[in-house]
N, CA, C and O of each residue as an XYZ file, in Angstrom:
480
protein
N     -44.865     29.313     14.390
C     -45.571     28.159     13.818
C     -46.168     28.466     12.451
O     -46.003     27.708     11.495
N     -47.002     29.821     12.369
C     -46.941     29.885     11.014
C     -46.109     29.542      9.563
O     -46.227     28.637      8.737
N     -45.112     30.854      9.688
C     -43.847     30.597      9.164
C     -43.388     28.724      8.744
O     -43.197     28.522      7.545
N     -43.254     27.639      9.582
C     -43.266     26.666      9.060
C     -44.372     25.658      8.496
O     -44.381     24.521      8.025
N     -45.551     26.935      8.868
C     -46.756     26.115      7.988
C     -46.594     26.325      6.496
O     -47.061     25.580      5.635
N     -45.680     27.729      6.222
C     -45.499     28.107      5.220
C     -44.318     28.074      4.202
O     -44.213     28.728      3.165
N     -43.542     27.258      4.679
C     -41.653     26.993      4.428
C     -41.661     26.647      2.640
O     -40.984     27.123      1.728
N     -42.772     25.588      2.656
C     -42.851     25.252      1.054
C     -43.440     26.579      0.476
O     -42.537     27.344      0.138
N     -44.113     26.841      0.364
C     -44.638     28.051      0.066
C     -43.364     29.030     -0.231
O     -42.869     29.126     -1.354
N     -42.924     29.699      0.842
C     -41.788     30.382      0.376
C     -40.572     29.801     -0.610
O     -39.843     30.507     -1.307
N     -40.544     28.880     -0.543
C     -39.124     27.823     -1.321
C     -39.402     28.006     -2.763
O     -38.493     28.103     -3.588
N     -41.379     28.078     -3.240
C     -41.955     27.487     -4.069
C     -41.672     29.264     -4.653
O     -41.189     29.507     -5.759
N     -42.093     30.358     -3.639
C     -42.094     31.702     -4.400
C     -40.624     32.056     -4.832
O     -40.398     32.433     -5.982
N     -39.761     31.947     -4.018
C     -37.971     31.880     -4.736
C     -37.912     31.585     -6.056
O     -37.247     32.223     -6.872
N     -38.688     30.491     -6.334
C     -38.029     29.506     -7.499
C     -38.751     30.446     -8.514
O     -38.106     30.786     -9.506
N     -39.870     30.841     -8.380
C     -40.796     31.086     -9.300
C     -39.720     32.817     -9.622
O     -39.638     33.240    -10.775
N     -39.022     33.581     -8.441
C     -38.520     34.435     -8.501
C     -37.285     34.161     -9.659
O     -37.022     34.769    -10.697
N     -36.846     33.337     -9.212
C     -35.213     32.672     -9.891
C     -35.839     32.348    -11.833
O     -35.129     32.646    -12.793
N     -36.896     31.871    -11.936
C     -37.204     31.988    -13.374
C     -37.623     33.291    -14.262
O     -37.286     33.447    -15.436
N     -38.388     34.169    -13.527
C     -38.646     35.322    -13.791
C     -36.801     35.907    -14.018
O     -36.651     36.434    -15.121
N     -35.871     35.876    -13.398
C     -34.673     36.295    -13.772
C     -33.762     35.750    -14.715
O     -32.859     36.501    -15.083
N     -33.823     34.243    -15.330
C     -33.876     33.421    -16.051
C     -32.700     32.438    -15.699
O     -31.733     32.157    -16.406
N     -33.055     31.913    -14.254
C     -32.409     31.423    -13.459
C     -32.947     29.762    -14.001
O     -33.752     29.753    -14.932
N     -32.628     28.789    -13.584
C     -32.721     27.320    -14.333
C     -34.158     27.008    -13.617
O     -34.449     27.266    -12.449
N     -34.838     26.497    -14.429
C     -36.133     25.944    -13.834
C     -36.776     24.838    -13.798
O     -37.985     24.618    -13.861
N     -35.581     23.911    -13.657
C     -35.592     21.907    -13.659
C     -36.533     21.951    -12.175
O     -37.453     21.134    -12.129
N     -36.373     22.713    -11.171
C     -36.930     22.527     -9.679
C     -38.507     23.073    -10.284
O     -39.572     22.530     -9.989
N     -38.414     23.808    -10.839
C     -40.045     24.486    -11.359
C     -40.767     23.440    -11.847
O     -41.847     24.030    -11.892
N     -40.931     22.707    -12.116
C     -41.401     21.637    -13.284
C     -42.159     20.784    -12.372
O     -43.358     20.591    -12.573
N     -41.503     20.225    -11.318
C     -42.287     19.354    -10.400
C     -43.194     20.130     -9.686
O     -44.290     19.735     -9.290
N     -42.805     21.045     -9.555
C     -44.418     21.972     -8.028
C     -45.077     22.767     -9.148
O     -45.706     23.800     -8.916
N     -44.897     22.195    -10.523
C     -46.379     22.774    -11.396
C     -47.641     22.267    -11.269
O     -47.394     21.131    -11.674
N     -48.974     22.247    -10.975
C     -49.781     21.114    -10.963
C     -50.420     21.158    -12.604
O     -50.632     22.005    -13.472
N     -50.587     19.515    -12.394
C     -50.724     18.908    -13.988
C     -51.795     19.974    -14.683
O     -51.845     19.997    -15.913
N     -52.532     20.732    -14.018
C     -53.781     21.147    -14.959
C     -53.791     22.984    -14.986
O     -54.758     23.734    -15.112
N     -52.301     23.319    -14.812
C     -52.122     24.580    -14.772
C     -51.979     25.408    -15.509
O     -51.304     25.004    -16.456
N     -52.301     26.558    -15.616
C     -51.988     27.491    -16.913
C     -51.665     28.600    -16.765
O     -51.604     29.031    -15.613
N     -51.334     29.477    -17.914
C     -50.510     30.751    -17.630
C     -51.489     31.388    -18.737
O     -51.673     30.892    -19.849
N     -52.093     32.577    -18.250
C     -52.549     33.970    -19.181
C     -51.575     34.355    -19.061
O     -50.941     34.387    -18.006
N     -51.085     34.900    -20.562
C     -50.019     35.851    -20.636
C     -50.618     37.038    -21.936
O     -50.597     36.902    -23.160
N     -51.120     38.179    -21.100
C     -52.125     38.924    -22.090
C     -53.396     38.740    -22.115
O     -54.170     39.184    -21.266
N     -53.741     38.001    -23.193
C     -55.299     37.418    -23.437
C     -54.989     35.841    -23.830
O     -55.794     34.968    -24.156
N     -53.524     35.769    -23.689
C     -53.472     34.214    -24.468
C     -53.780     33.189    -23.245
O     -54.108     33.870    -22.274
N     -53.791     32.176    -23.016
C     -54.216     31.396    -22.106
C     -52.665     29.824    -22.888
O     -52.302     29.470    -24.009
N     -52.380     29.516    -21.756
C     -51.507     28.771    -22.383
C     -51.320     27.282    -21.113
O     -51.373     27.360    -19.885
N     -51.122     26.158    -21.888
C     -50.673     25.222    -20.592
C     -49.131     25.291    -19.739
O     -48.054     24.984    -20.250
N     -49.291     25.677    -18.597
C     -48.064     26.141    -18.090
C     -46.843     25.339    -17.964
O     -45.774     25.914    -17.755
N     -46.900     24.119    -18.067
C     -45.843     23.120    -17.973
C     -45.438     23.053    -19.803
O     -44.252     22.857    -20.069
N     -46.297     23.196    -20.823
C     -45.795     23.159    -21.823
C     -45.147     24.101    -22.395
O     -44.397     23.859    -23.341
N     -45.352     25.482    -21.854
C     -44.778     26.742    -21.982
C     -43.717     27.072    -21.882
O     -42.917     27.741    -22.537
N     -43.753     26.218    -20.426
C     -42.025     26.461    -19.589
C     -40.893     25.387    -20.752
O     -39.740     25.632    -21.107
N     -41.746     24.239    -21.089
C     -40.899     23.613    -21.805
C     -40.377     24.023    -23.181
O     -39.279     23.733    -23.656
N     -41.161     24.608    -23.631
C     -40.884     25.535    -24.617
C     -39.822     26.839    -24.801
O     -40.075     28.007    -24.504
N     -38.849     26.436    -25.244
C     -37.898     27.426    -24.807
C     -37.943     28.771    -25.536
O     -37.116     29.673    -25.405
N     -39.151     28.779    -26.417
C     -39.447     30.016    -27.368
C     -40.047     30.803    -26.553
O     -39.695     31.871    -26.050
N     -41.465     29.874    -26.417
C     -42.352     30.232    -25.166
C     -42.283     31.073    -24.039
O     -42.852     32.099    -23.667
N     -40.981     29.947    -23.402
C     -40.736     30.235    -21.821
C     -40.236     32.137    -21.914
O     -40.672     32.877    -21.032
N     -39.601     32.545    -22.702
C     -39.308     34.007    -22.721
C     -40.823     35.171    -22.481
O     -40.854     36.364    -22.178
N     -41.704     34.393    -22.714
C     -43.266     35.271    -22.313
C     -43.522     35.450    -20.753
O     -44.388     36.065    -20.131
N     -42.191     34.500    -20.274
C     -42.369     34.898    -18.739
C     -41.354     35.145    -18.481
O     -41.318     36.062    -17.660
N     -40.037     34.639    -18.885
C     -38.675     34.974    -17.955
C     -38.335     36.478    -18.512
O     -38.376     36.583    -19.738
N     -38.069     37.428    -17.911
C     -37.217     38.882    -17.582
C     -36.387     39.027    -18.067
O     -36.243     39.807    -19.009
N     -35.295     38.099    -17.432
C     -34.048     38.327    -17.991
C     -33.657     38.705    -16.738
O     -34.390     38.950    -15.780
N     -31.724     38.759    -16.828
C     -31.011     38.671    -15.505
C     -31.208     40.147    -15.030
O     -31.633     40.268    -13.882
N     -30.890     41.626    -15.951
C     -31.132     42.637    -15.916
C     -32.271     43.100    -14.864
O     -32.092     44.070    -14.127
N     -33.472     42.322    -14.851
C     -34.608     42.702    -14.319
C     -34.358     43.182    -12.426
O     -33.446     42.664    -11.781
N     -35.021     43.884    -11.998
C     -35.555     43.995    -10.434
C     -37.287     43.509    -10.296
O     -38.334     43.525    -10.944
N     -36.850     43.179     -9.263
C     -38.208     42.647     -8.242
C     -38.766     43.983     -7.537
O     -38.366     44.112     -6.380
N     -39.562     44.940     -7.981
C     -39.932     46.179     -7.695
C     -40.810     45.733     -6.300
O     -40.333     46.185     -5.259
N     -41.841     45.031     -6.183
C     -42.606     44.376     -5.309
C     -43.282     43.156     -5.029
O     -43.990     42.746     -5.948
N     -43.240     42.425     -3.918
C     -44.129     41.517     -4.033
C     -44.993     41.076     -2.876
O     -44.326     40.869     -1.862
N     -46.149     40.896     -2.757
C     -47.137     41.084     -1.857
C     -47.496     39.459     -2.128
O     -47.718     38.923     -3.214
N     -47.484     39.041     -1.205
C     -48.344     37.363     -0.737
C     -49.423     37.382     -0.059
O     -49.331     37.895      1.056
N     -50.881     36.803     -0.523
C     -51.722     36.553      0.274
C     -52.235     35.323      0.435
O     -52.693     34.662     -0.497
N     -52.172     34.811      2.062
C     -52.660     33.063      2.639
C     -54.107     32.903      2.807
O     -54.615     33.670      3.624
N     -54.949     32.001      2.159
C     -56.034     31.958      2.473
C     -56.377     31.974      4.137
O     -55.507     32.371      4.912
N     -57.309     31.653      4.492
C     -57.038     31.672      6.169
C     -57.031     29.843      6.640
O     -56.429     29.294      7.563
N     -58.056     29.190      5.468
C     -57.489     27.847      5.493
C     -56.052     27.591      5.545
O     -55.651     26.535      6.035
N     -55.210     28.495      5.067
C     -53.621     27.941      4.708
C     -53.236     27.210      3.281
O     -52.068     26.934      3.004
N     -54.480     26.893      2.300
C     -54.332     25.910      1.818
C     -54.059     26.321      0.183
O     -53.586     25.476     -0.577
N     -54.473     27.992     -0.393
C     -54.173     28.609     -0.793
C     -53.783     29.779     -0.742
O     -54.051     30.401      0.286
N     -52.947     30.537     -1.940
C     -52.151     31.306     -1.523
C     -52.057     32.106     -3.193
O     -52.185     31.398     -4.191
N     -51.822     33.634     -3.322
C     -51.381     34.170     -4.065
C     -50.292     34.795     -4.603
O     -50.959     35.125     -5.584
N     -49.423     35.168     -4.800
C     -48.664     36.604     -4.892
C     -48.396     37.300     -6.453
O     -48.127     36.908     -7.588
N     -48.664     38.640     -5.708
C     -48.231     39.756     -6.959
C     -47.166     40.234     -7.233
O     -46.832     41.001     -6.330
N     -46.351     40.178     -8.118
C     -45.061     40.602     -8.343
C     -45.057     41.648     -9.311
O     -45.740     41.588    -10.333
N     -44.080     42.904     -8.938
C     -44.320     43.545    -10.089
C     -42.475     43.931    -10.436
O     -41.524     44.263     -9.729
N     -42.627     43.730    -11.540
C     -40.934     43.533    -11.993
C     -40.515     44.296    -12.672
O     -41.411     44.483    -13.495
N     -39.321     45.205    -13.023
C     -38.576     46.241    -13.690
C     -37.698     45.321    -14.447
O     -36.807     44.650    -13.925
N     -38.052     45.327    -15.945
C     -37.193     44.541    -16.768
C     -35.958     45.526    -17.201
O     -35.544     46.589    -16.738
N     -35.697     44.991    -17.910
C     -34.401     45.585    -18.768
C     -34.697     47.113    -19.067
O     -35.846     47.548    -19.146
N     -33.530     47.910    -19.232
C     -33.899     49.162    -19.679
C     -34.750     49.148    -21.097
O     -34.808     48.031    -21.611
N     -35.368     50.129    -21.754
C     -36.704     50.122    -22.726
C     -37.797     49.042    -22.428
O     -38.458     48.561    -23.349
N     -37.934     48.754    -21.417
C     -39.105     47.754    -21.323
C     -40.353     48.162    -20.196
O     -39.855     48.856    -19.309
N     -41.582     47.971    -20.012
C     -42.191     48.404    -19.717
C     -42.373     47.806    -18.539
O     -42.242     46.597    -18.728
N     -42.648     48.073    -17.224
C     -42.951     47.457    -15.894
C     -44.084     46.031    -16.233
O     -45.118     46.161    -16.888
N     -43.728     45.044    -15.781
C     -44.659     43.944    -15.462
C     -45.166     43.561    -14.215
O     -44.791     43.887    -13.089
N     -46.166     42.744    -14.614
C     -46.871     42.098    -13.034
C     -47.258     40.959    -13.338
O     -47.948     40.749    -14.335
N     -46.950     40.233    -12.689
C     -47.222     38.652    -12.213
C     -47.643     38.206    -11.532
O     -46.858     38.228    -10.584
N     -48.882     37.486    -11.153
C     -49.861     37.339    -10.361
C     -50.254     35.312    -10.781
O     -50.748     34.632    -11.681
N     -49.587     35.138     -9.346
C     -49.276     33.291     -9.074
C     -49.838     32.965     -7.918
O     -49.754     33.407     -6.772
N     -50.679     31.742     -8.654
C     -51.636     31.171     -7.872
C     -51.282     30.084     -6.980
O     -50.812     29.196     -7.690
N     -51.282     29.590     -5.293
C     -50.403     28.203     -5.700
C     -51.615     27.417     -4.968
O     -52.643     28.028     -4.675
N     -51.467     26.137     -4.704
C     -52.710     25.406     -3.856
C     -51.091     24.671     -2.923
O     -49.871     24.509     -2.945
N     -52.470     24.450     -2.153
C     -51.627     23.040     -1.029
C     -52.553     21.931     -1.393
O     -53.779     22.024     -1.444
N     -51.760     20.758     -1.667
C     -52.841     19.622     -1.699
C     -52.812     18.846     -0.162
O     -51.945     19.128      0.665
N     -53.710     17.994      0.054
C     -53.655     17.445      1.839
C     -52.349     16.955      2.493
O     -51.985     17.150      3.653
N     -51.524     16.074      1.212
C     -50.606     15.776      1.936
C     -49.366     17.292      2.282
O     -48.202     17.248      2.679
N     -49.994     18.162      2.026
C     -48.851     19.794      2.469
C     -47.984     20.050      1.444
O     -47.058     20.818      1.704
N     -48.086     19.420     -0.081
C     -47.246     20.328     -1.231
C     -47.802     21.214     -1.585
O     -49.007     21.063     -1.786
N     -47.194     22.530     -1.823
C     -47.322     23.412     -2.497
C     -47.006     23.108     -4.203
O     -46.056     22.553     -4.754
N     -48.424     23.825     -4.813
C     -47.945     24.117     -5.811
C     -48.605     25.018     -7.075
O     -49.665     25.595     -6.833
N     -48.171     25.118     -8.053
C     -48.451     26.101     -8.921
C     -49.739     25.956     -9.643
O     -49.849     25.054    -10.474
N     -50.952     26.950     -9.342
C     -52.312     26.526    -10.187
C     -52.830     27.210    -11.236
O     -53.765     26.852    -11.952
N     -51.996     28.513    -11.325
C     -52.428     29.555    -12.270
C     -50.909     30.463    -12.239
O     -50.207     30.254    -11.250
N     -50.571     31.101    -12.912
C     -49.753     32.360    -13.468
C     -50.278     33.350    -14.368
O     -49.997     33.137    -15.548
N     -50.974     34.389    -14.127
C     -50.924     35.416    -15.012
C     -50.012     36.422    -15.344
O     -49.560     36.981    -14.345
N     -49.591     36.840    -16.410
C     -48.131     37.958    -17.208
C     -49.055     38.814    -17.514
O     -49.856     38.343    -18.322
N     -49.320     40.129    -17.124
C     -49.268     41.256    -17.952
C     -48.595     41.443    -19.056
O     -47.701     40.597    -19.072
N     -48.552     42.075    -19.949
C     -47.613     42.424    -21.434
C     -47.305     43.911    -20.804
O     -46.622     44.719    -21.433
């Protein structure tokens, strides 16, 4: 029963996986919530305008090259938020990253995106 308390949730961490590799991110766009943002460094940025930004969007996507070294999820005990840390092996000469994504559930049970922080 858990597990399908959590189905969006997982669907929602894939996708977020599939952009980090620079997989298409038309499905990303809708489970952003309107008032979300991405630190990337010290910069603070609006996350839906970022992604749209195709200059931008490279401050988060990897590239296909990359591995998924780890990723750790934590559920509030409400269920209603949720974290995970990712830490990613980019391309050869590049330095290990971590990604740390925030998501909420709103009442009616969507998941979605409330924060993203990028290490440099």
């Amino acid at each position: 029963p858990q597990k399908s308390n959590h189905e969006g949730l997982v669907r929602l961490q894939q996708t977020v996986h599939d952009l980090l590799v620079g997989e298409s991110i038309e499905g990303l766009k809708d489970k952003i919530s309107s008032q979300a943002y991405a630190v990337i460094g010290n910069k603070q940025e609006h996350l839906i305008a970022l992604l749209s930004d195709k200059g931008k969007r490279s401050l988060l996507v990897e590239g296909s090259d990359s591995r998924l070294e780890m990723a750790r999820t934590v559920v509030s005990d409400a269920g209603d938020m949720a974290y995970t840390v990712l830490k990613t092996r980019p391309a050869a000469g590049k330095a290990d990253r971590y990604h740390t994504v925030v998501f909420m559930k709103s009442p009616g049970g969507t998941w979605t995106i409330a924060a993203w922080h990028a290490g440099l």
